[in-house]
C-alpha positions as CSV (number, residue, x, y, z in Angstrom):
1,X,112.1,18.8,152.0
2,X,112.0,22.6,150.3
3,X,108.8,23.9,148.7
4,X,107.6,23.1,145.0
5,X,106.0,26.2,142.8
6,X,103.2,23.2,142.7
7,X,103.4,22.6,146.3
8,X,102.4,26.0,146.7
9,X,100.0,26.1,144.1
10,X,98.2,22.8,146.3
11,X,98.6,24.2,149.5
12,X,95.4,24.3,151.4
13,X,94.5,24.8,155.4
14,X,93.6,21.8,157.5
15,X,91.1,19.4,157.1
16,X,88.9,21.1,160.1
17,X,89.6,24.4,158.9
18,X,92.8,25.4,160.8
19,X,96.0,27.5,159.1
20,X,98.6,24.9,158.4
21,X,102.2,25.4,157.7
22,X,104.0,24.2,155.2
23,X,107.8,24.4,155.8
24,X,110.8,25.8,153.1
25,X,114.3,26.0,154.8
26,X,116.1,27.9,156.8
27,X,113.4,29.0,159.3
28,X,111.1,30.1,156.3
29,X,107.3,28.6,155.6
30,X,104.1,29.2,154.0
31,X,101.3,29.9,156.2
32,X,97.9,28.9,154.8
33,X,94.5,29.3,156.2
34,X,91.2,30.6,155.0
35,X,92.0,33.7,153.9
36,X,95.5,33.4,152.0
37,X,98.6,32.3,152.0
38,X,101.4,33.7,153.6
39,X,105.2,33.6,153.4
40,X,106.7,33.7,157.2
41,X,110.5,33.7,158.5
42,X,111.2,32.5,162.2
43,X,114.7,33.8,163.2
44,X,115.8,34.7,166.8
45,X,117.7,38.2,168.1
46,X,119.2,38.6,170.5
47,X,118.0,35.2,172.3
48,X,114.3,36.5,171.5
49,X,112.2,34.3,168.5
50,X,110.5,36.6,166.1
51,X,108.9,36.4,162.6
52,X,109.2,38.3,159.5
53,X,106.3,38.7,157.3
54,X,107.9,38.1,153.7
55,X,105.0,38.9,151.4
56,X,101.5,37.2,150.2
57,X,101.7,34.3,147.5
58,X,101.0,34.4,144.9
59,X,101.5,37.8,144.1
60,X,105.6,37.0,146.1
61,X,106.4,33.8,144.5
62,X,108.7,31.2,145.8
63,X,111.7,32.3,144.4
64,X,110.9,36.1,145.6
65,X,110.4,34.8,148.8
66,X,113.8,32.8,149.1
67,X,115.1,36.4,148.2
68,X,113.9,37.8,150.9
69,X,114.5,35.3,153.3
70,X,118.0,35.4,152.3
71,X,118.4,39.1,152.4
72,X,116.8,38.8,156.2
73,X,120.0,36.2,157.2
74,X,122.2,38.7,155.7
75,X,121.2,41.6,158.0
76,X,121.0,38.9,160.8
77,X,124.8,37.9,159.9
78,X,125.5,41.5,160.1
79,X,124.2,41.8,163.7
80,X,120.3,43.9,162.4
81,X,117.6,42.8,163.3
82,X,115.5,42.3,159.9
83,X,112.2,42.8,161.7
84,X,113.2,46.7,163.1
85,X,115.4,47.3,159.8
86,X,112.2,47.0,157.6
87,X,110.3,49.2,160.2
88,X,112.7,51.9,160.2
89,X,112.8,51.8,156.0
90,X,109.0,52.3,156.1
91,X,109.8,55.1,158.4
92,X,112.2,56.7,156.5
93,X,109.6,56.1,153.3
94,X,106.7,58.0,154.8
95,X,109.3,61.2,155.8
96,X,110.9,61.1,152.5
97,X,106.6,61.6,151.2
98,X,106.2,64.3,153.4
99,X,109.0,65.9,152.3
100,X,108.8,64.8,148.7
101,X,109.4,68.4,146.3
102,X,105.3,67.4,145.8
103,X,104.3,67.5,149.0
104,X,106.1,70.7,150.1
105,X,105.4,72.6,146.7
106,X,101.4,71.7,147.7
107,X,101.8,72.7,151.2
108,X,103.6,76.2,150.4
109,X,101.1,76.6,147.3
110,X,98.0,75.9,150.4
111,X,99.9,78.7,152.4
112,X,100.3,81.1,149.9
113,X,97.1,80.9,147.9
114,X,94.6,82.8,149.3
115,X,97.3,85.8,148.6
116,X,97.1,85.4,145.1
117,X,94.0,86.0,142.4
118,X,92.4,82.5,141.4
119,X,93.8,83.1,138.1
120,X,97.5,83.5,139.1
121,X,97.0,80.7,141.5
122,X,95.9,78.3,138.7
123,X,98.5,78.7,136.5
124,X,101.1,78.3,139.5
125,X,99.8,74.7,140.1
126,X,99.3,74.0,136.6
127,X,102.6,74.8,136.2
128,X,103.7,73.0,138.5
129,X,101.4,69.7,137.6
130,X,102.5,69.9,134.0
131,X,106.2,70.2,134.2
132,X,107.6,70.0,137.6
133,X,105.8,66.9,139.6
134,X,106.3,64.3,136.9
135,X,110.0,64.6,137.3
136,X,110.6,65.8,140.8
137,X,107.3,65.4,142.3
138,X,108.5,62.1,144.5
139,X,112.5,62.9,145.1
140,X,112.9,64.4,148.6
141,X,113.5,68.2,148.4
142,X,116.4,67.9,150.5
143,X,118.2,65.6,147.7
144,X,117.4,67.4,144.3
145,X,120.5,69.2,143.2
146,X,120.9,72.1,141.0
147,X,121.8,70.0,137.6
148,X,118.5,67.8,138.3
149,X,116.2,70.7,138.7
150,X,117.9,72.3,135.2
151,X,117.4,69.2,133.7
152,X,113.5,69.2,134.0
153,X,113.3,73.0,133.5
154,X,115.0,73.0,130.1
155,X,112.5,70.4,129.0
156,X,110.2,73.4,129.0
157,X,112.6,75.3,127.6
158,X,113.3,72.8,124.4
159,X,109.6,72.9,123.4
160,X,110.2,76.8,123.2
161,X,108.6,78.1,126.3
162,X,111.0,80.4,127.5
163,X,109.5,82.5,130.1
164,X,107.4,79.6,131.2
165,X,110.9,77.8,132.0
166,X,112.1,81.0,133.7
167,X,108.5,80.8,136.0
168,X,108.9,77.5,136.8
169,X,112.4,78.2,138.2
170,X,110.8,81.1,140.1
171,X,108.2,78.8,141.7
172,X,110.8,75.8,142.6
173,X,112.8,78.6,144.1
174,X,110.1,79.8,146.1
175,X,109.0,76.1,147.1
176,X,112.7,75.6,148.3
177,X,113.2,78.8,150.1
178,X,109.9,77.6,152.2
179,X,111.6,74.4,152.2
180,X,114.7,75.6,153.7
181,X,112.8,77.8,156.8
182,X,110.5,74.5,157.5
183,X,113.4,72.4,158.1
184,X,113.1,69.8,154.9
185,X,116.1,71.4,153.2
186,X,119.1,72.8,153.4
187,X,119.5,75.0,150.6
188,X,117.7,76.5,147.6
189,X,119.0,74.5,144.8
190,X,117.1,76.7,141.9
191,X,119.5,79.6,143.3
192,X,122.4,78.3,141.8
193,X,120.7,78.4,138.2
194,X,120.7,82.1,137.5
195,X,121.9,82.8,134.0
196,X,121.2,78.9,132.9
197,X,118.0,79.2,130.8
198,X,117.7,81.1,127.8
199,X,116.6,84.7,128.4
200,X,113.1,85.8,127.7
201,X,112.9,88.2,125.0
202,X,110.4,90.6,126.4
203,X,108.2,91.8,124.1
204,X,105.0,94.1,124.7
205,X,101.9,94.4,124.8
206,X,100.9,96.2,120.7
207,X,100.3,99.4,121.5
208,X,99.7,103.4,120.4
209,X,101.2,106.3,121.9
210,X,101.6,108.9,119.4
211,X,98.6,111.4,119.6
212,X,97.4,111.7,116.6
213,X,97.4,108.1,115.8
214,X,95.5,107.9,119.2
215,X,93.2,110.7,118.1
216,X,92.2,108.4,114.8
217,X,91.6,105.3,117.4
218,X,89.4,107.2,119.5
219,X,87.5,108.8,116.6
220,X,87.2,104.9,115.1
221,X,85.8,103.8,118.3
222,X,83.4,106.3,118.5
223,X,82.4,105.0,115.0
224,X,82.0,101.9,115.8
225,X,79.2,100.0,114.0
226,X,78.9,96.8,116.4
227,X,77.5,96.1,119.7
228,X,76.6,98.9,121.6
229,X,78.2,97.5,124.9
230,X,81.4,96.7,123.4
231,X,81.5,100.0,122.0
232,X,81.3,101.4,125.8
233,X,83.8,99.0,126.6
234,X,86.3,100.4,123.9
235,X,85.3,103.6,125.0
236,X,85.9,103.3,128.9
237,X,89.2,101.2,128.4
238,X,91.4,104.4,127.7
239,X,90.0,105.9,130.5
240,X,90.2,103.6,133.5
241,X,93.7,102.3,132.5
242,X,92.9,99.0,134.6
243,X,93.9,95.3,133.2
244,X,91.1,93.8,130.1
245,X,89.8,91.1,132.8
246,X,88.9,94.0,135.4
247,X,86.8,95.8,133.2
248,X,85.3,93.6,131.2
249,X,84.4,91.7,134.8
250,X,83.3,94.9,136.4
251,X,79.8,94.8,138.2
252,X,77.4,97.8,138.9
253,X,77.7,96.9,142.4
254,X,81.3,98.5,142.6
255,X,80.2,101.9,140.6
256,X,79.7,104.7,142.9
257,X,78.3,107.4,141.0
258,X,77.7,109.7,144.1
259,X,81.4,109.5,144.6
260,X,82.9,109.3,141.3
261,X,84.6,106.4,141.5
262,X,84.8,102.4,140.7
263,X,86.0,100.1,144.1
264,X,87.2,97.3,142.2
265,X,87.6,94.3,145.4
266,X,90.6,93.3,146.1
267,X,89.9,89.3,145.3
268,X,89.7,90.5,141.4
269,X,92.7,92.2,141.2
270,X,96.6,91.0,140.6
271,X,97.7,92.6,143.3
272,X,94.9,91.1,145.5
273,X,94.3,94.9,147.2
274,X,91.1,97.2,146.8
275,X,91.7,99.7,143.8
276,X,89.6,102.7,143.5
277,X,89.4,103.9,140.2
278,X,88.5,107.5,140.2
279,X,85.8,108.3,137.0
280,X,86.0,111.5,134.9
281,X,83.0,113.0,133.8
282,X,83.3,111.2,130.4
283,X,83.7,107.9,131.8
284,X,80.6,108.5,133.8
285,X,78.6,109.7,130.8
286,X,79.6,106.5,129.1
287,X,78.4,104.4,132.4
288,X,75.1,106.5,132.4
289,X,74.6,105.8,129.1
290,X,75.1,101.8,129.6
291,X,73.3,101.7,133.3
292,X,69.8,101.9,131.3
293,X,70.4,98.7,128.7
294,X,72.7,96.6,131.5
295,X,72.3,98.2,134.9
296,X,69.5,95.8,136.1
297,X,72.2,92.8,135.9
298,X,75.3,92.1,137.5
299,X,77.9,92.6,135.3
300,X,78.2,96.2,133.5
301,X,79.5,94.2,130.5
302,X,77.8,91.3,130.4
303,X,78.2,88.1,127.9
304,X,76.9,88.2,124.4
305,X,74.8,84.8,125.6
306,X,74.1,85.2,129.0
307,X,73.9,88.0,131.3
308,X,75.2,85.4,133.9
309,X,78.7,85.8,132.7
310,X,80.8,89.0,132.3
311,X,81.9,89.6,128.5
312,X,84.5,87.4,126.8
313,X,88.4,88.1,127.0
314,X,88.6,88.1,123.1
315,X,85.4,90.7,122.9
316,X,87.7,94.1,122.8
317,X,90.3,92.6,120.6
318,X,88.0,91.4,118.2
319,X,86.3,94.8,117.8
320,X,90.1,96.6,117.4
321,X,90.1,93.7,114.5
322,X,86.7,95.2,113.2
323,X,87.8,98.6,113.7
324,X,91.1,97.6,111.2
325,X,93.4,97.6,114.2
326,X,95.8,94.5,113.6
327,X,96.5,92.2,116.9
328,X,100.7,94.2,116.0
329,X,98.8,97.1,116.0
330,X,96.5,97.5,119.2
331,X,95.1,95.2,121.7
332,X,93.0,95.3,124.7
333,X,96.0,95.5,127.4
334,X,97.8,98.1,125.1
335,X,95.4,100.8,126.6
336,X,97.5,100.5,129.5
337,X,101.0,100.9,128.4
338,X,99.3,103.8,125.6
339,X,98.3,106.1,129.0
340,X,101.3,105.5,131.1
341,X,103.7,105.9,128.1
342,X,101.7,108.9,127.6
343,X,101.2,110.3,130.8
344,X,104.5,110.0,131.5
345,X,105.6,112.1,128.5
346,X,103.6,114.8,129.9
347,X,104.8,115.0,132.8
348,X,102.1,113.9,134.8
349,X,103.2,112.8,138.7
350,X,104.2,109.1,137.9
351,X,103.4,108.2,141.4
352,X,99.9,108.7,140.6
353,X,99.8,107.0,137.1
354,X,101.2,104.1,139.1
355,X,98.6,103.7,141.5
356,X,96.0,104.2,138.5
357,X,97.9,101.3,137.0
358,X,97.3,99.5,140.1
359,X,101.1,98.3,139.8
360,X,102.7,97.1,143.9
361,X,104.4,99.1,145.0
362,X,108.2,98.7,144.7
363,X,109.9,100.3,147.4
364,X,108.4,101.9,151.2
365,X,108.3,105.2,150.0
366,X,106.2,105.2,147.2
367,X,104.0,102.9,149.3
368,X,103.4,105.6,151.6
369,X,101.6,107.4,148.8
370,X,98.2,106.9,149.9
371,X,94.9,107.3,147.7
372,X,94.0,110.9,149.9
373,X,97.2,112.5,148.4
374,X,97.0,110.8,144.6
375,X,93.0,110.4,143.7
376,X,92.5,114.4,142.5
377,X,95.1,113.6,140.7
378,X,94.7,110.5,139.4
379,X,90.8,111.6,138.6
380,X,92.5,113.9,136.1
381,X,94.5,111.6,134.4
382,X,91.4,110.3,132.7
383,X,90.2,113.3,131.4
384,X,93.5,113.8,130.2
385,X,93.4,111.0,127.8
386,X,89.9,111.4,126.2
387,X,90.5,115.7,126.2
């Protein structure tokens, strides 16, 4: 007679403790004993009697387990053994994990990593985290096609994050390319998106480059009625030309006075190579000037609060602010793009203004520049700046 739900519910083991079993149809029972109960199919394959473990009740009820059974007779019909089709599906389960977009994404990002800054490297995976792996995270890279991928990426691009749209297509496409050379895919599916996000509107970093205008900032600076190490940093930023968090991170450690120069480490910068930054004699008057108030600490800027922690990012902009310099007007990075746009203008050798800019190099034979042929030069573009 077939199982009851209460029949179930009742079941217990043998009076002296043994599993009993209490029988469904068609070659399917519940198993009972001490620990549980157990839905069990007997079938034979091939002459040879096996069992099929169907599930645990009650978390697989009856009904659930009469599915199951009967999906096992199907297979049998069919000539498959139920048993060996359920461990091949498990199989193909655990490869379609490893191979998940997730999984490869965090195993190219684990390659890659120490490469990049710990900065760049955080917002890669938050990137990723935020609005890739919810979507894609557990589809085999092998199976995402081009329309799925667009689909998740113009989610970003809907809540108006344009260029972070455009970098999370860069980093699927780099995830697939690695994809493709380790064998989980065939093809790059974010190549076939070009020209299918919005373009970024690039807009840059507020700046001066007219020189009399940059003759009233530098004149304001050196009027500059707040903290005496912002002031220096104001003062050293036009310069050193290098990006807000390098100098406002900069330790005395990596000032060489003897030589003139700063060796920023190559972990603190974008490019993840060692940058000397030759110093002009003004820069090293400021940096004389600051060694007696913050030279017996790490950092040459050191936090308002603590000298355990290198001056905030918002410190420079705030005193531009003070100084009446609107965030359209100036800003902490614009000392960058005001000496190149400058230096350019003038003629200096752009090969050196690019290595003082610390940008890679784009091509082998500007990479062949080295610092022996561009530092006298580059120690001049300083000067040339403040003079």
């Amino acid at each position: 007679m077939p199982l009851t739900d209460t029949a179930c519910k009742n079941a217990k083991p043998k009076d002296d403790g043994s599993q009993a079993k209490y029988a469904d149809e068609k070659g399917m029972y519940l198993l009972v004993n001490k620990t549980g109960k157990y839905w069990r199919l007997d079938y034979r394959f091939n002459g040879a009697r096996k069992t099929l473990a169907l599930g645990v009740y009650p978390e697989i009820s009856l009904k659930q387990s009469r599915e199951r059974r009967d999906e096992a007779r199907r297979l049998l019909a069919e000539g498959i053994d139920p048993g060996l089709h359920r461990k091949l599906q498990k199989a193909v389960k655990a490869i379609q994990a490893e191979n998940s977009f997730e999984a490869v994404a965090r195993e190219w990002f684990a390659k890659y990593k120490p490469s990049w800054v710990d900065s760049h490297a955080d917002k890669i995976i938050r990137r990723l985290e935020r609005d890739i792996f919810p979507w894609l995270g557990k589809r085999p890279i092998a199976e995402i096609e081009a329309p799925e991928l667009l689909a998740v990426l113009r989610r970003i691009e809907h809540r108006g994050a344009i260029e972070t749209a455009h970098r999370a297509m860069q980093n699927c496409g780099q995830v697939f390319r690695y994809a493709v050379a380790t064998g989980r895919a065939k093809r790059n599916s974010a190549a076939d998106l070009v020209g299918a996000l919005s373009p970024v509107i690039k807009t840059s970093f507020a700046t001066i480059t007219e020189p009399e205008k940059i003759a009233q900032l530098l004149r304001a600076m050196d009027g500059y009625q707040g903290s005496f190490i912002t002031q220096c940093a104001l003062k050293l930023a036009p310069l050193v030309f290098v990006r807000p968090g390098e100098l406002r991170k900069a330790e005395w450690s990596e000032i060489d006075f003897e030589a003139e120069q700063w060796v920023i480490p190559a972990e603190r910068m974008k490019m993840r190579e060692k940058h000397i930054v030759p110093l002009s004699r003004q820069a090293l008057a400021i940096l004389k000037e600051l060694e007696a108030l913050t030279g017996s600490g790490q950092y040459i800027f050191p936090g308002a609060r603590t000298n355990g922690r290198p001056m905030s990012e918002n410190t420079v902009n705030a005193a531009l602010r003070r100084l009446g310099y609107a965030k359209d007007d100036m800003t902490g990075h614009g000392f960058r793009h005001m000496a190149s746009a400058l230096l350019n203008e003038q003629g200096w050798n752009r090969d050196a203004i690019e290595r003082q800019m610390a940008h890679g190099e784009r091509n082998s034979i500007r990479a062949t520049y080295n610092y022996a042929e561009y530092l006298p030069r580059a120690a001049a573009l300083g000067m040339n700046i403040h003079d």
